[in-house]
C-alpha distance (Angstrom), angle and dihedral (degrees) to the residues before:
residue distance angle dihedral
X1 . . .
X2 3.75 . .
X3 3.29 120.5 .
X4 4.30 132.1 -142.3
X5 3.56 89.1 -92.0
X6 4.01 96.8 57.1
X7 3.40 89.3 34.1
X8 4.03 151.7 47.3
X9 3.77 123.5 -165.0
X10 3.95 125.2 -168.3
X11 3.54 130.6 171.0
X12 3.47 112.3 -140.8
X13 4.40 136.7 164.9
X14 4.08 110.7 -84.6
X15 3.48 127.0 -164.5
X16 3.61 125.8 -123.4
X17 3.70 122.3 -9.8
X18 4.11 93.6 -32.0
X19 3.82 114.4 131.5
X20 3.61 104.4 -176.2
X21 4.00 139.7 -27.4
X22 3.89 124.3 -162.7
X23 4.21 114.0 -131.4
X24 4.46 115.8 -166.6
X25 3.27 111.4 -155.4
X26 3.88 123.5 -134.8
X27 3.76 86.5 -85.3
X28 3.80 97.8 55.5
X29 3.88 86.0 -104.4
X30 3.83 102.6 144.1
X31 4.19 122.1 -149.3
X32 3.93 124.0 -166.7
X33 3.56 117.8 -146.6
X34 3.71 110.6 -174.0
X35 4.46 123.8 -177.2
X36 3.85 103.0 -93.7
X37 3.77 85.0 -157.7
X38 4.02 85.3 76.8
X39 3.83 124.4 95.3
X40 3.81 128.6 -112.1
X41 3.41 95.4 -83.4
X42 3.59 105.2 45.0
X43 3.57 97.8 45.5
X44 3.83 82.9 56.8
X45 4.08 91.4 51.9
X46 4.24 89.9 46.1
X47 3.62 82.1 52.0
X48 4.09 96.2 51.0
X49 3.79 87.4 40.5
X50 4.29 96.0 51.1
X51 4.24 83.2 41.6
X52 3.72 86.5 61.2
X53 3.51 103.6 47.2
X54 4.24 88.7 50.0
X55 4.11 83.3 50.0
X56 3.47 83.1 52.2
X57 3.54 106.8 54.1
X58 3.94 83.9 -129.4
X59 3.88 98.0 158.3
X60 3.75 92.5 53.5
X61 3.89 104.3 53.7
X62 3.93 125.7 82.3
X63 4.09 96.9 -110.9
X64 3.59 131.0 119.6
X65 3.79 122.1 -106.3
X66 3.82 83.0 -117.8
X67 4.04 89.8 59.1
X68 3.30 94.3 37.7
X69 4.59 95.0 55.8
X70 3.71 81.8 49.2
């Protein structure tokens, strides 16, 4: 798990149907911001799914968002 130091987490208001979306920074410092209109529960699972595309390396490889949600 990553901790406060490798990475920020805000809860903030999304439109539509999006639960959370991961932004690096120009330094490679990555922030989570996850719908605070979500329960409990599914803020936790937006935050498990963003973790894992950081552990990934997701935002530096050549695949589609599509191939990447797979």
């Amino acid at each position: 798990m990553l901790t406060e130091d490798e990475c920020r987490v805000y809860l903030i208001p999304f439109p539509g149907d999006i639960n959370a979306a991961v932004r690096i920074d120009n330094e490679g410092f990555p922030s989570i911001y996850i719908n605070d209109a979500l329960s409990p529960a599914a803020k936790k699972r937006a935050y498990l799914h963003e973790i894992r595309h950081i552990l990934r390396n997701d935002h530096y490889n050549s695949k589609s968002i599509e191939e990447v949600e797979r």
